[in-house]
KOLBA-611081 format. One line per field, with one value per residue (C-alpha): residue in one letter; x, y, z. Coordinates in pm, 1 decimal. Example, Ala and Ser with C-alpha at 12.3 -4.5 7.8 and 13.67 -1.06 7.14 Angstrom:
// KOLBA-611081
zadren	c(A, S)
x	c(1230.0, 1367.0)
y	c(-450.0, -106.0)
z	c(780.0, 714.0)
// end
This chain:
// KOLBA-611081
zadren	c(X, X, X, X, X, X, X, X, X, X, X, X, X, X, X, X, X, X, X, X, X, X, X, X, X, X, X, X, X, X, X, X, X, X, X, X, X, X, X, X, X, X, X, X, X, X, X, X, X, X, X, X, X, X, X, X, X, X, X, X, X, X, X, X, X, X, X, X, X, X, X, X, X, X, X, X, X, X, X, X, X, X, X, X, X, X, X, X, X, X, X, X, X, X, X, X, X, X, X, X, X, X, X, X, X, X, X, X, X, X, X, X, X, X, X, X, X, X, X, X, X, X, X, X, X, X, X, X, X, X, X, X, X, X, X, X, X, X, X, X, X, X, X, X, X, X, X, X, X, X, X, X, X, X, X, X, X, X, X, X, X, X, X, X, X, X, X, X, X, X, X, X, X, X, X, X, X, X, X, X, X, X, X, X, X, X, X, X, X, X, X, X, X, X, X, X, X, X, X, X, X, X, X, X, X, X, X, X, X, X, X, X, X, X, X, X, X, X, X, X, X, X, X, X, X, X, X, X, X, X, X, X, X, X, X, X, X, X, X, X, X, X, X)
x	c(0.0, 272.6, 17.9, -355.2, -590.2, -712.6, -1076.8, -939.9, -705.2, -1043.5, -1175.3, -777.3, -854.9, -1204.2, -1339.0, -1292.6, -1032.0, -793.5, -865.9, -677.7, -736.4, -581.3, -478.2, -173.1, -151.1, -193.2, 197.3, 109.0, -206.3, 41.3, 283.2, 51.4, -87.8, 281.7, 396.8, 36.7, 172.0, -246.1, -354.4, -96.5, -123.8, -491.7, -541.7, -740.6, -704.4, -932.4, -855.5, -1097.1, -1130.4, -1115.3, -1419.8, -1441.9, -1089.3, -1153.2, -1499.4, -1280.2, -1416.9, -1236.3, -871.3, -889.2, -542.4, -424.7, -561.9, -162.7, -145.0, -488.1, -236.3, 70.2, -113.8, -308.2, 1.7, 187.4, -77.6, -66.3, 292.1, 313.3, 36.0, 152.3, 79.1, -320.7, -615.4, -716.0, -1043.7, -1185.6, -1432.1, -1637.7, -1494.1, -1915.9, -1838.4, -1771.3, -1438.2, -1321.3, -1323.3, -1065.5, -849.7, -940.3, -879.3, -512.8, -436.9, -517.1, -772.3, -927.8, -1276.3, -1494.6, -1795.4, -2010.2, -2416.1, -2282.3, -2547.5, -2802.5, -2770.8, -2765.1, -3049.3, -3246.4, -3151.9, -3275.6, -2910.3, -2842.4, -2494.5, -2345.3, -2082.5, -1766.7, -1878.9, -2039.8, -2371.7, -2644.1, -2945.0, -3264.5, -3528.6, -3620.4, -3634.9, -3579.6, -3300.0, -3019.3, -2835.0, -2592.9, -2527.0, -2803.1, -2785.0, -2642.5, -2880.3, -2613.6, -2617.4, -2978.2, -3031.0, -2751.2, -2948.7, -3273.0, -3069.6, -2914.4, -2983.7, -2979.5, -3322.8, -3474.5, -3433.2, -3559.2, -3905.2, -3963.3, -3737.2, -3602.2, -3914.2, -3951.1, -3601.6, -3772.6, -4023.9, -4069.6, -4148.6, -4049.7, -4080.2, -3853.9, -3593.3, -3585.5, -3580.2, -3243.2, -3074.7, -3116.6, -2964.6, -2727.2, -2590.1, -2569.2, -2400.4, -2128.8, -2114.2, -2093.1, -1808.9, -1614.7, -1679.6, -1545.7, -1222.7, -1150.2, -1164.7, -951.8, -696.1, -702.2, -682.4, -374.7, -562.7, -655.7, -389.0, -585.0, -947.0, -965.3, -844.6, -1173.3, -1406.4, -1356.2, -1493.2, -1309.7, -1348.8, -1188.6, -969.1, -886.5, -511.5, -503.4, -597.2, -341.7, -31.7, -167.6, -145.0, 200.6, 298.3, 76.2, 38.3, 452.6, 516.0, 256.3, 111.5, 239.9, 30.0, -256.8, -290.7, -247.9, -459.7, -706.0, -1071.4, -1395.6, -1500.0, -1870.0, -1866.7, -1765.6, -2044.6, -2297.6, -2228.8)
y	c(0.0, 232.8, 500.2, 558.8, 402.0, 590.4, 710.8, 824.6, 1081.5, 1231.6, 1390.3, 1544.1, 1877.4, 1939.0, 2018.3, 1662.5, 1512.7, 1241.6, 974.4, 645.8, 376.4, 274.8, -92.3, -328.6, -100.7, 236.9, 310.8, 206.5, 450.3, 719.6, 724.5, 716.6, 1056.4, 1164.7, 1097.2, 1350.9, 1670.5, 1759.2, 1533.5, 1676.8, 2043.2, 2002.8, 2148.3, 1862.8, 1459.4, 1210.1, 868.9, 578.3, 223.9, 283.6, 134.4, -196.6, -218.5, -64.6, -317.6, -620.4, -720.7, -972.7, -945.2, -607.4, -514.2, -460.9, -166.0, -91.6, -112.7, 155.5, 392.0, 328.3, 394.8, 711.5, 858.5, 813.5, 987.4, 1265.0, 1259.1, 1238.7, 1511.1, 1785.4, 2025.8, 1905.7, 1944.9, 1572.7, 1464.3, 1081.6, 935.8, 726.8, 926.5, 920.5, 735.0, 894.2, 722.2, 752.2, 1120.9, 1151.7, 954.3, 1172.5, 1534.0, 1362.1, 1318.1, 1685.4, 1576.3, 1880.7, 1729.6, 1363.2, 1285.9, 988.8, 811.3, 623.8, 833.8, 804.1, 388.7, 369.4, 535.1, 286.5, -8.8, 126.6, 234.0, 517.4, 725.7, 787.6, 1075.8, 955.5, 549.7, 361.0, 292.6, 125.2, -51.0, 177.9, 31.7, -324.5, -308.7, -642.0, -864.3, -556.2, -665.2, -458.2, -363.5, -217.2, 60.8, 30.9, 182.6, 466.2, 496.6, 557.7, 788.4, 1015.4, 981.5, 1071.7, 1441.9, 1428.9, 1818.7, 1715.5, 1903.4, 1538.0, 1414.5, 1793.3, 1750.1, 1379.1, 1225.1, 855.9, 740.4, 931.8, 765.1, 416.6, 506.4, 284.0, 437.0, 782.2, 985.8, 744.9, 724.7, 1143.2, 1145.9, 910.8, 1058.5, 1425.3, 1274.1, 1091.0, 1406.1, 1617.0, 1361.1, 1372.9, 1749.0, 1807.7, 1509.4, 1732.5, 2043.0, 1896.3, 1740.7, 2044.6, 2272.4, 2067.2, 2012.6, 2402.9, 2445.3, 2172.1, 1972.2, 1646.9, 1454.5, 1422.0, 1504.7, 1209.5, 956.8, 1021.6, 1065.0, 810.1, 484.1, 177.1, 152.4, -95.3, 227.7, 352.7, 168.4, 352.2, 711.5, 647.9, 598.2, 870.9, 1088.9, 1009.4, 1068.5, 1371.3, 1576.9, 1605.5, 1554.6, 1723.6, 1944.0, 2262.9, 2070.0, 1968.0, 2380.4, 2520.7, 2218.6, 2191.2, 2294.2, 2260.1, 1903.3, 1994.5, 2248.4, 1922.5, 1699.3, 1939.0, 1967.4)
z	c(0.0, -129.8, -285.9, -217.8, -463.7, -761.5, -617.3, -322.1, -503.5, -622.0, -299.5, -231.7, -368.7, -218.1, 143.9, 247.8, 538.0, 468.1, 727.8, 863.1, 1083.8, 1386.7, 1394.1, 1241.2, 895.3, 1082.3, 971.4, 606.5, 622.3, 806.5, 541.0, 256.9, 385.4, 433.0, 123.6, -117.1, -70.1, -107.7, 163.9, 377.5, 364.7, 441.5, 775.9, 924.4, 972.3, 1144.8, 1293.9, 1287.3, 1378.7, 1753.7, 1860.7, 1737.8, 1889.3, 2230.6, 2216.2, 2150.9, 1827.6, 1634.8, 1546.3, 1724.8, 1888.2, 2231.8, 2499.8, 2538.0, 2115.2, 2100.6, 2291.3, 2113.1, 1778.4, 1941.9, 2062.1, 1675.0, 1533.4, 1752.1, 1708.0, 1277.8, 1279.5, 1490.7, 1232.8, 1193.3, 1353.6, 1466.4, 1469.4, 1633.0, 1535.1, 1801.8, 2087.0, 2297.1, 2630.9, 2959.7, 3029.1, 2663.5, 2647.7, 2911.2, 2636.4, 2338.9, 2623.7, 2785.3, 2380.2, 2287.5, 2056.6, 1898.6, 1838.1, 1837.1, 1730.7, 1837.2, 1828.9, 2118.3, 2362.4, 2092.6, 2060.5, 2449.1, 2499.9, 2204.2, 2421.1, 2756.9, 2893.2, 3052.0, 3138.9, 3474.5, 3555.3, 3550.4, 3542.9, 3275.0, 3109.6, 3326.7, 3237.8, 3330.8, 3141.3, 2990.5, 2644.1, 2439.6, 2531.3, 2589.1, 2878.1, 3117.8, 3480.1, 3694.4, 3855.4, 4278.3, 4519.2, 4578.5, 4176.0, 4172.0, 4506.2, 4255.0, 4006.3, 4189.6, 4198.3, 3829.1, 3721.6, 3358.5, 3189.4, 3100.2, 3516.9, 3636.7, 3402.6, 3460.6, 3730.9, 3694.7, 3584.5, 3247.3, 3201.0, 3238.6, 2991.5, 2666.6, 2353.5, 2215.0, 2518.7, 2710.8, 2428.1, 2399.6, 2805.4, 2787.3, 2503.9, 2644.4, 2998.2, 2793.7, 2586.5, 2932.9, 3100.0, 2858.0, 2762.1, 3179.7, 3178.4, 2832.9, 3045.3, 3393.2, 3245.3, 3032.3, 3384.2, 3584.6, 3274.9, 3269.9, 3630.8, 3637.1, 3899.0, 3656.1, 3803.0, 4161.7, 4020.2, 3779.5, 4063.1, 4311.1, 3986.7, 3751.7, 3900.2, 3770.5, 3438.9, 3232.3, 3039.3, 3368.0, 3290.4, 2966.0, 3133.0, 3406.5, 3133.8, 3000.9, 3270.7, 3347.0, 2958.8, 2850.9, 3114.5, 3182.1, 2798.8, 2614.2, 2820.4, 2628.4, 2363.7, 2546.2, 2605.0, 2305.4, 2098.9, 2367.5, 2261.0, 2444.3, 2366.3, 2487.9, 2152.9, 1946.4, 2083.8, 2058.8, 1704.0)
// end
């Protein structure tokens, strides 16, 4: 894969982004990019692929390999605006903020809230109503006397019940709590980043999520490395979900 195929040369000279994907070939796709003067002076580049990884699927690559390939393409593109696509998940967007990410886009909170699930601050998805044969943790009594007080505008109008609800009006009621929960997670990690007080707020608020090893390397590598970087790329990730 020494040059890009022919129909992907046509879209070099237009409003379009030159993409890759993270996994084994990610150095092929890097280089490829390197190598079209066109594809390169364009002032954005997006990564893909990250989810099917992070989820496991088949042949997917390491946790520790995710990082190693995140970290080279923050690394080859200093010069670019990076974008990630499938960046939606509480725990995740600590990732995409400790990597200087300038924006992510994701249906994650949308898809969750189809199958019943809801977000919690700085935790996981939960189960919060029975809808087909999803499956997934249920919420703890201490998780739902929180979420009892969740200021979110879909828990102020109907409570945890209208989040229970089946049809449309239960789907809308999860996907609103769903978005706020992650534009107030974008909004509290890009404070304390700010504020240089990540390294102990991210310890007491992220409950143990199965990236938590991944966020803690990258603490210890970003925030001493990169974190002229981290300042000068870092946007407000709540501006990029909204959108």
């Amino acid at each position: 894969m020494s040059t890009p195929p022919p129909e992907c040369l046509h879209y070099q000279d237009d409003l379009n982004i030159p993409f890759v994907h993270i996994g084994n070939y990610l150095e092929r796709h890097i280089n490829v990019v390197k190598k079209n003067q066109k594809l390169l002076m364009k002032p954005w580049i997006a990564l893909g692929g990250i989810v099917p990884n992070l989820l496991r699927a088949p042949q997917a690559i390491s946790h520790s390999r995710i990082l190693e390939n995140l970290l080279h393409f923050c690394q080859e593109f200093k010069n670019q605006k990076l974008h990630v696509f499938g960046i939606g998940g509480t725990a995740t967007l600590h990732i995409a903020a400790l990597l200087g990410i300038h924006s992510v886009d994701s249906s994650g909170w949308r898809n969750r809230a189809a199958r019943g699930l809801i977000q919690l601050p700085g935790t996981g998805e939960r189960v919060i109503a029975d809808l087909g044969n999803w499956r997934g943790r249920r919420l703890s009594e201490d998780e739902f006397n929180q979420l009892k007080n969740c200021p979110c505008p879909a828990c102020r109008q109907h409570g945890v019940e209208g989040l229970k609800a089946s049809g449309v009006v239960g789907f809308s009621n999860r996907a609103t709590h769903n978005l706020w929960v992650l534009l107030e997670e974008a909004r509290l990690i890009e404070e304390h980043l700010l504020a240089r007080t990540y390294k102990d707020w991210y310890k007491e608020h992220l409950d143990n999520t199965m990236y938590r090893p991944l966020i803690d390397r990258l603490v210890e590598t970003s925030l001493s490395q990169y974190a002229g970087a981290i300042d000068s790329r870092l946007i407000s990730l709540s501006n990029c979900l909204e959108s």
